[in-house]
C-alpha distance (Angstrom), angle and dihedral (degrees) to the residues before:
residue distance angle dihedral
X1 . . .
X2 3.89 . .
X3 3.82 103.7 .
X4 3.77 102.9 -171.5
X5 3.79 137.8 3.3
X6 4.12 104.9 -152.5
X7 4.59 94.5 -140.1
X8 3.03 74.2 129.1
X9 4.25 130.2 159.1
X10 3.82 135.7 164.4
X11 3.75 90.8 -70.4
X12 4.13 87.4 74.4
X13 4.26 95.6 -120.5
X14 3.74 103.5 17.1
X15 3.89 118.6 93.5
X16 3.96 131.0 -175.3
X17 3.46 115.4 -120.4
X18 3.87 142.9 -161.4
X19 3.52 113.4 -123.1
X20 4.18 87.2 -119.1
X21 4.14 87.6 53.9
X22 4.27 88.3 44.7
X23 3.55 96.3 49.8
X24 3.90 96.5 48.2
X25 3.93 89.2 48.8
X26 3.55 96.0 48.7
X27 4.15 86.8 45.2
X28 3.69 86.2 55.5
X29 4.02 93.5 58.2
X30 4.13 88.2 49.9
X31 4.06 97.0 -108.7
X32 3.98 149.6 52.4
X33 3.98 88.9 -100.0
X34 3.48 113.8 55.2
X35 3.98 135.1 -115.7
X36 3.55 137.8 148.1
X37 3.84 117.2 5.5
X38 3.18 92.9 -175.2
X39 3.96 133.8 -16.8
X40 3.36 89.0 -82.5
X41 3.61 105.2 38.8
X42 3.57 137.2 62.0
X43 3.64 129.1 -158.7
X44 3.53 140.0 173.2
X45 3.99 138.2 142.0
X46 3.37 131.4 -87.4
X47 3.77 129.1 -168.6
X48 3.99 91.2 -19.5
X49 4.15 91.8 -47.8
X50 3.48 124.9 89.5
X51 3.95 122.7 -114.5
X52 3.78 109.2 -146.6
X53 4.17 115.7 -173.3
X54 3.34 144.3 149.1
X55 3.98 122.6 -107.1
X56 3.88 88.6 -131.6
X57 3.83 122.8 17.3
X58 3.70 118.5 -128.1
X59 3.64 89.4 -125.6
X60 3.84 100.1 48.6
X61 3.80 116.0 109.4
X62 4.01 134.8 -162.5
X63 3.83 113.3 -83.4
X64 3.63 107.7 -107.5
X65 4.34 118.9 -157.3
X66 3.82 114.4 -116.0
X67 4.15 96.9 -163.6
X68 3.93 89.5 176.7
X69 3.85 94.1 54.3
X70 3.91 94.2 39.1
X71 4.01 93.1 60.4
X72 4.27 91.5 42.4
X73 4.04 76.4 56.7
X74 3.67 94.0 44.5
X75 3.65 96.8 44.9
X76 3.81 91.9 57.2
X77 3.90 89.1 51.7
X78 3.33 90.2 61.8
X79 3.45 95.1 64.5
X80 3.39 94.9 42.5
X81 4.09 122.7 22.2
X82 4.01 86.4 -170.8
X83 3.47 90.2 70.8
X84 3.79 97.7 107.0
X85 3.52 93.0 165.8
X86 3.73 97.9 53.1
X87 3.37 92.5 48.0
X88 3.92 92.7 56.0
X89 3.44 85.0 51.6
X90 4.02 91.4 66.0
X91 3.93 87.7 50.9
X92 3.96 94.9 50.5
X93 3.55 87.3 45.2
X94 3.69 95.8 50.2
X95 3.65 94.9 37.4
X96 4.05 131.5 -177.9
X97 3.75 94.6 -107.0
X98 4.18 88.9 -160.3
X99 3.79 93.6 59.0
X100 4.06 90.0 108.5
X101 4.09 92.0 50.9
X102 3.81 91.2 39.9
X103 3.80 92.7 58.2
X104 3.74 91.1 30.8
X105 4.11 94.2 57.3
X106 4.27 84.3 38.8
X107 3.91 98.5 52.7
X108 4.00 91.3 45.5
X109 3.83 89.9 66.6
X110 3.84 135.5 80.5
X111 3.97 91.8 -113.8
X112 3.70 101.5 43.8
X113 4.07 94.0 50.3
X114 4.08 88.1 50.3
X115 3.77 95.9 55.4
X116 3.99 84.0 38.0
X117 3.91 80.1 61.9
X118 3.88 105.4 42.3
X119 3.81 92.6 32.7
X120 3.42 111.8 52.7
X121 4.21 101.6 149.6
X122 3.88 112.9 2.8
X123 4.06 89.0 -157.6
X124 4.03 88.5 75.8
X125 3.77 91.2 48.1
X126 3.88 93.8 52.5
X127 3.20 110.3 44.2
X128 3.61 97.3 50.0
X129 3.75 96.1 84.1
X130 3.71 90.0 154.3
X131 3.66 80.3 76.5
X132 4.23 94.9 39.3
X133 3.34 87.3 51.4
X134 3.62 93.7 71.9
X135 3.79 93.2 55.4
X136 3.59 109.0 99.2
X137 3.92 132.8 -71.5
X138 3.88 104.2 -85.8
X139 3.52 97.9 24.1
X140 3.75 131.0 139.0
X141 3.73 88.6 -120.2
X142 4.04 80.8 58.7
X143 3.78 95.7 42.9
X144 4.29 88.3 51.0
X145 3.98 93.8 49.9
X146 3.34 99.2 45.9
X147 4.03 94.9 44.8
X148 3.80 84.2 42.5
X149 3.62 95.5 48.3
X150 4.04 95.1 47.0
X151 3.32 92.9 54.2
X152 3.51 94.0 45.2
X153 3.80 95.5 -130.4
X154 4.02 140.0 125.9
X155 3.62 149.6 -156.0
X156 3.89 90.5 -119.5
X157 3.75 85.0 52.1
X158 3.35 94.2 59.8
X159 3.87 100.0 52.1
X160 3.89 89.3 46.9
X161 3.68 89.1 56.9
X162 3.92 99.1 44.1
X163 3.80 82.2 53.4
X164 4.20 127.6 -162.0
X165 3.79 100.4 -53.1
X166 3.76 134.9 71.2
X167 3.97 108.7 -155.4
X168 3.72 84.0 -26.8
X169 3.85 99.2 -57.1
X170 3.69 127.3 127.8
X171 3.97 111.5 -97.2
X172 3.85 101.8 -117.8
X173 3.85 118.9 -155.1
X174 3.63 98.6 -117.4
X175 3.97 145.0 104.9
X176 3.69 94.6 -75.9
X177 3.87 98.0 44.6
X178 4.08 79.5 47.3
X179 4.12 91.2 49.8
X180 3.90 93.8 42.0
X181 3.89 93.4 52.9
X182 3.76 84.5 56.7
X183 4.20 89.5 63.0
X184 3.26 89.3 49.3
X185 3.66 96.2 48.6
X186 3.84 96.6 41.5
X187 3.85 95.7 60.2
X188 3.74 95.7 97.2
X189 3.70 91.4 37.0
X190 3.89 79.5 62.3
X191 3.55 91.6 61.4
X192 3.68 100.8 57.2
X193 3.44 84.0 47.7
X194 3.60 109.4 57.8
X195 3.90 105.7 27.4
X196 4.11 92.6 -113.9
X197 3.97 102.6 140.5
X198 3.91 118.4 -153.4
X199 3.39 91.7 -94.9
X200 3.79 117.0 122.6
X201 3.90 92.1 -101.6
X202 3.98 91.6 45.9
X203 3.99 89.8 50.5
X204 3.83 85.9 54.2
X205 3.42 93.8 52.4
X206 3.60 99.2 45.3
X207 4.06 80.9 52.1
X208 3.99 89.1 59.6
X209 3.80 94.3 43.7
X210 3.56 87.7 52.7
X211 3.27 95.8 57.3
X212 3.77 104.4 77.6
X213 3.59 89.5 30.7
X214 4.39 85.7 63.3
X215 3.76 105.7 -4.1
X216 3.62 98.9 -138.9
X217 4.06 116.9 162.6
X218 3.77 84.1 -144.5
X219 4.01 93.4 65.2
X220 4.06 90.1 46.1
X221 3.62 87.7 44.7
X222 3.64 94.0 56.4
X223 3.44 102.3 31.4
X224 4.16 86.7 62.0
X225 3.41 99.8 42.0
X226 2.97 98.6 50.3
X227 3.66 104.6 46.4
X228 4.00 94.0 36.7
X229 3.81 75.7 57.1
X230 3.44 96.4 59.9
X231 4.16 93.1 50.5
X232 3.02 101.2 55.5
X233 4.35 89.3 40.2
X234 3.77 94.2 52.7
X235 3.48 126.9 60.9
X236 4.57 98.6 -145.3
X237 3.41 138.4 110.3
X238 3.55 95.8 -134.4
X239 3.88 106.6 133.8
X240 3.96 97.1 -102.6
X241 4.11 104.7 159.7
X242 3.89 84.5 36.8
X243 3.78 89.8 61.5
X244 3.88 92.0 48.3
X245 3.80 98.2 46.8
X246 4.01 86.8 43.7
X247 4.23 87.1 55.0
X248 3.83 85.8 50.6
X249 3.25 95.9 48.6
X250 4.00 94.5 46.9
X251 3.41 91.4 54.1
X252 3.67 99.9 54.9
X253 4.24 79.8 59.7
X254 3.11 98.2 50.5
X255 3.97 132.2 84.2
X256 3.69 119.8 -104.9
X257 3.60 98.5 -98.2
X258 4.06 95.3 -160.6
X259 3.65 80.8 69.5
X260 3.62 101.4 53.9
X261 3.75 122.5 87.4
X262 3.74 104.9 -108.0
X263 4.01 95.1 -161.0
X264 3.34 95.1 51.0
X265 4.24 84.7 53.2
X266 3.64 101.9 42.2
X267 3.34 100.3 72.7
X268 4.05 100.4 46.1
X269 3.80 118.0 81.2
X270 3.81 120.0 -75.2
X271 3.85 98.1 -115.3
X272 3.58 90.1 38.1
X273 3.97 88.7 62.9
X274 4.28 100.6 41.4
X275 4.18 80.0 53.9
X276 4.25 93.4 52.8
X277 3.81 83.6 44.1
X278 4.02 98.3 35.9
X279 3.85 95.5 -124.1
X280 3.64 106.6 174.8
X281 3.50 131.2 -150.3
X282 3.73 123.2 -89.1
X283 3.83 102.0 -130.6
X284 3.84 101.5 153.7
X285 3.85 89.6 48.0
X286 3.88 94.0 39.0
X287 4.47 79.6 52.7
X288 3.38 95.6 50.3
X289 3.76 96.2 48.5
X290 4.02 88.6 57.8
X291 3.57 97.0 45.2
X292 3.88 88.4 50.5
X293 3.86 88.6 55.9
X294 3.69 86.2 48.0
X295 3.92 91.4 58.0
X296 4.22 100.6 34.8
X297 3.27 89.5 -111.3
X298 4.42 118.4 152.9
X299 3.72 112.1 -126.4
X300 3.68 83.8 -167.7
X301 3.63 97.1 51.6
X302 4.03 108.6 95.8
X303 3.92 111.2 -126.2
X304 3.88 85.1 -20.7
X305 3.80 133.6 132.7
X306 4.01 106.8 -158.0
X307 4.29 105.8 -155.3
X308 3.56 114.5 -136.9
């Protein structure tokens, strides 16, 4: 495998380049827009300089689960559900060990090296929702700034939090660093897109979707903790486990959305884009929030029944 490709500049894999030097590269990958320079290699241009990388680094190795460190993450959640960072921690510790082959088999086809192309960092394309905003009424991009904006978070946010480390490995400027920064950055997305709220219940279930979506043991691991949890915590008959298994099941419909190509979604209508990805709707979960209502009971209170 080619491990590095010195175009290299200040910016560390970005290089300047004459229009003569650009338009023979981007002859080389068959097309005006980048791809593949080889099987190995990807290419493309970014901001008038082209972006040369491997699809796997030399130096990257296979995730490896740390059950120890995941539940010393896990018990801090617990006493704290804000703690982003902790939480993280469980998922790097109980990694998706396929990550590498996922983005390998997605990057070797026509679709994957497009949205490789037109979607180089998803953060940029978020939080710019001076730009959403101009997307039409009903739109996804509509639905994902106003959740966004009520909750008072942001894709930036996000990335700060899951810091500069993946289960304590060096991020590597390749394909697979590229594809795992997109299921990070889709995790909101996912909540526009299935109906789960950020209430403890709707994290769960956006836990469960995920997991067929990236089959990560930390996800699972969360999702039924935490919501087993929460039965045997509150005192309802609100349809709890139903809720979870029907988020599991859902997302084992449903397309993979970090392959999808979020800017050609954002601007089509939000019920128009669950049906081209088969995004069901949450019934158990949508249940169990009304039946919590019914009994005064917090949906945003973590493990805690609030008396009326």
């Amino acid at each position: 495998m080619v491990t590095s490709v010195h175009l290299q500049a200040d910016a560390g894999h970005f290089a300047p380049v004459d229009d003569d030097a650009r338009s023979f590269l981007l002859r080389e990958v068959g097309g005006d827009e980048g791809g593949a320079l080889a099987a190995d290699i990807l290419l493309r241009e970014v901001d008038g300089r082209i972006d040369i990388r491997p699809v796997v680094h030399a130096d990257r190795v296979r995730p490896r689960l740390q059950p120890w460190k995941a539940w010393q993450h896990f018990s801090r959640v617990l006493k704290d559900k804000e703690q982003t960072d902790e939480l993280i921690g469980v998922f790097d510790t109980l990694p998706w060990c396929g990550v590498g082959e996922a983005a390998s088999e997605f990057l070797a086809t026509e679709r994957g090296r497009a949205i490789y192309q037109s979607e180089p960092y998803l953060p940029d394309i978020l939080d710019d929702h001076a730009r959403l905003r101009q997307m039409p009424k009903g739109s996804f991009a509509h639905a994902y700034c106003d959740f966004m904006e009520r909750e008072g978070l942001t894709a930036a946010g996000l990335v700060e939090a899951s810091g500069d480390t993946r289960n304590g490995m060096e991020m590597l400027e390749d394909g697979v660093e590229w594809y795992g920064d997109r299921l990070r950055d889709t995790h909101d997305i996912l909540h526009i897109l299935t109906g789960y709220g950020r209430d403890t219940l709707g994290e769960q279930c956006v836990l469960a979707f995920l997991f067929h979506q990236r089959p990560s043991p930390g996800h699972l691991f969360v999702a039924w903790a935490g919501t087993l949890l929460m039965k045997v915590k509150l005192r309802t008959r609100a349809p709890i486990l139903g809720a979870l298994l029907e988020a599991r099941r859902h997302g084992r419909l449903t397309q993979r959305i970090v392959e999808q190509p979020i800017l050609d979604l954002l601007p089509m209508q939000l019920d128009e884009v669950r049906a081209r990805l088969n995004v069901r709707t949450p019934s158990k979960y949508l249940a169990t929030l009304d039946i919590f209502r019914e009994e005064s009971i917090d949906p945003h209170a973590f493990l805690a029944k609030q008396a009326g």
